[in-house]
Residue, then its C-alpha position, 0 to 999 in steps of 0.5 A: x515652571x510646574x506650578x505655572x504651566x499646572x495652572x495654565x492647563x487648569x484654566x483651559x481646562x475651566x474654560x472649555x467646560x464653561x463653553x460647554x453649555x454646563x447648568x450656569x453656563x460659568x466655569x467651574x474650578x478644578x481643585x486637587x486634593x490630596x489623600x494618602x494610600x487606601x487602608x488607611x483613614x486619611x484615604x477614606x476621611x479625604x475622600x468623605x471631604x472631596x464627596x461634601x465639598x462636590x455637593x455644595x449648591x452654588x459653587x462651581x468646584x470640582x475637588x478630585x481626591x488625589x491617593x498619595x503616599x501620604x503627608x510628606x508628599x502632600x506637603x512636597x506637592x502642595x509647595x510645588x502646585x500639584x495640589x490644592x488642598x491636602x491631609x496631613x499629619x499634624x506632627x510632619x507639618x509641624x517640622x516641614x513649616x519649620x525645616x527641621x527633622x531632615x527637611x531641606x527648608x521650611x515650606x510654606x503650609x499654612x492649617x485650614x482646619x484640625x480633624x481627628x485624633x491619629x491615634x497610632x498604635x503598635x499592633x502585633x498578634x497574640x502569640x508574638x511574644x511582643x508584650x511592649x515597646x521595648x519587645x520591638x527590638x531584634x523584630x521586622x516592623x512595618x513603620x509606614x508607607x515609604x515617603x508619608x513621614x511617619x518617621x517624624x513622630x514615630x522616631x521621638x516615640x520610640x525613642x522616649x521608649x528607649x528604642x533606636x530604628x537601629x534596634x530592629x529591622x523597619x520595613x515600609x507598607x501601607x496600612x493594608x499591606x501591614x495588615x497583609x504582612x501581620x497576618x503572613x508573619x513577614x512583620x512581627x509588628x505593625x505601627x498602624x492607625x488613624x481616625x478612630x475607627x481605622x479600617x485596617x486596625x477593624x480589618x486586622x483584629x477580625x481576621x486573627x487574635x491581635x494584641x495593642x501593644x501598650x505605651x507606657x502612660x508617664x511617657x506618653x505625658x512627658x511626650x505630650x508636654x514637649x511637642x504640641x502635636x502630641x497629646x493622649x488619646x483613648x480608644x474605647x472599648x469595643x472599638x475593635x474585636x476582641x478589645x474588651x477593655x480602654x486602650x490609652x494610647x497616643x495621638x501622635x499628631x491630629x489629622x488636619x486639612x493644610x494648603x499652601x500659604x499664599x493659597x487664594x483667602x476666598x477660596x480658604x473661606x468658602x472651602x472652610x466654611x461649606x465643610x464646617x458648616x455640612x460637617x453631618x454629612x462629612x460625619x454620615x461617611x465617617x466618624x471622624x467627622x464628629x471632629x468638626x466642631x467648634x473646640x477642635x477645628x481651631x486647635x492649636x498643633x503648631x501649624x499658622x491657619x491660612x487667614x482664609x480660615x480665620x476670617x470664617x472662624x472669627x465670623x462665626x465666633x470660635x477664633x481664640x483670640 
């Protein structure tokens, strides 16, 4: 019934606008697109997609980037019509369209388009006394915004660590707010992260002395060989203050464009290919748009691609068949 009467509302919606004397006379589309909160890169990444799409000629869509708690709402409200398109974290997909992981079924999410990297890392401060992973234990550590997820590839890393949510006290907060709880010493630790560069790892490092807390490597490449979505991911020096040296982190699951599988394949394919084929604007207001090129927007992270897709990578010869 939500889903229906979102629709119906929509398309009211168009048709007054159409009626309203715009430049062609037609409707335009109201499309929803769904974020994560601000601080973090997914806010800022969704936001860049939305502004590019809206500056398309010849399509009448108007996309509206919706700040939500993140993936696992995204997915939650994609499955029952209250948006259209969405970010998400490639790992959270991979257990939502397979119902695993605390999921209550699989939901139908199918990948328009794989982005960045999301290389999340633990940060601390300097004088913390938290030198690795296993140091996280007896701490207060932010491990996200209530409702994003990010237990889904947070829990197998620590584990793989040796260390058990049961093992220090986790404490939920967006990636600003984490920030605001490392600098205030209300949280020993913060798992923080996203495109390379995320404005909240830039924010913190600028405003104290802070330390990346390392993975072990031989983990990291046992973790990538068990999950898809998993791989390793290196921040290079002079990213952030004070980093004077490579960090060998981990992306704990690209960041990538999803919408639901029975989403209209004409409207996938326009929306697939206006962003691929503006993606130097995408990278004007972002660096993550340099992800959008031909290897990695049809990396495999576990997740089917909507047909819609498909057909535009097929048509301009990067679908590895």
């Amino acid at each position: 019934m939500a889903r229906v009467l979102r629709w119906f509302l929509l398309a009211a919606a168009a048709a007054a606008v159409g009626c309203g004397g715009g430049e062609s006379g037609s409707a335009r589309s109201f499309l929803s697109f769904g974020t994560a909160p601000p601080g973090g890169a997914f806010f800022v990444v969704g936001g860049a997609l939305a502004e590019v799409l809206n500056g398309i000629e010849g399509e009448s869509w108007n996309v509206t980037p919706e700040s939500t708690s993140g993936s696992q709402e995204n997915i939650r409200r994609l499955d029952g019509g209250e948006l259209d398109f969405a970010m998400a974290n490639a790992a959270v997909t991979y257990f939502a369209v397979r119902g695993t992981e605390g999921w209550d079924r699989a939901y139908p999410m199918r990948s328009v388009m794989t982005l960045a990297p999301n290389v999340t890392i633990f940060l601390t401060r300097q004088n913390s006394g938290v030198r690795t992973i296993t140091d996280l234990k007896g701490k207060r550590v932010v491990v996200g915004p209530a409702g994003a997820g990010f237990d889904f590839f947070v829990r197998p890393l620590l584990a793989a660590h040796g260390v058990r949510y049961d093992d220090f006290t986790p404490l939920n907060a967006t990636q600003a707010g984490a920030v605001d709880m490392l600098a205030d010493g209300s949280a020993a630790a913060v798992l923080i992260g996203g495109a390379v560069p995320t404005a909240s790892i830039t924010q913190a490092s600028a405003s104290m002395d802070v330390f990346f807390v390392p993975y072990d490597e031989a983990t990291v490449a046992s973790l990538a060989a068990e999950y898809i979505f998993y791989s390793p991911a290196t921040i290079p020096a002079g990213t952030y203050r004070g980093q004077t040296e490579d960090f060998h982190g981990l992306d704990v699951g690209s960041m990538h464009i999803i919408t639901t599988e029975g989403q209209d394949e004409d409207l996938v394919y326009r929306v697939t290919k206006a962003l691929y084929e503006n993606r130097d604007q995408v990278v004007q207001r972002h660096a993550a748009g340099n992800a959008i090129n031909p290897k990695n927007v049809v990396r495999d992270t576990g997740t089917e691609f909507h047909p819609g897709a498909i057909r535009y990578y097929r048509e301009i010869g990067i679908w590895p068949e």
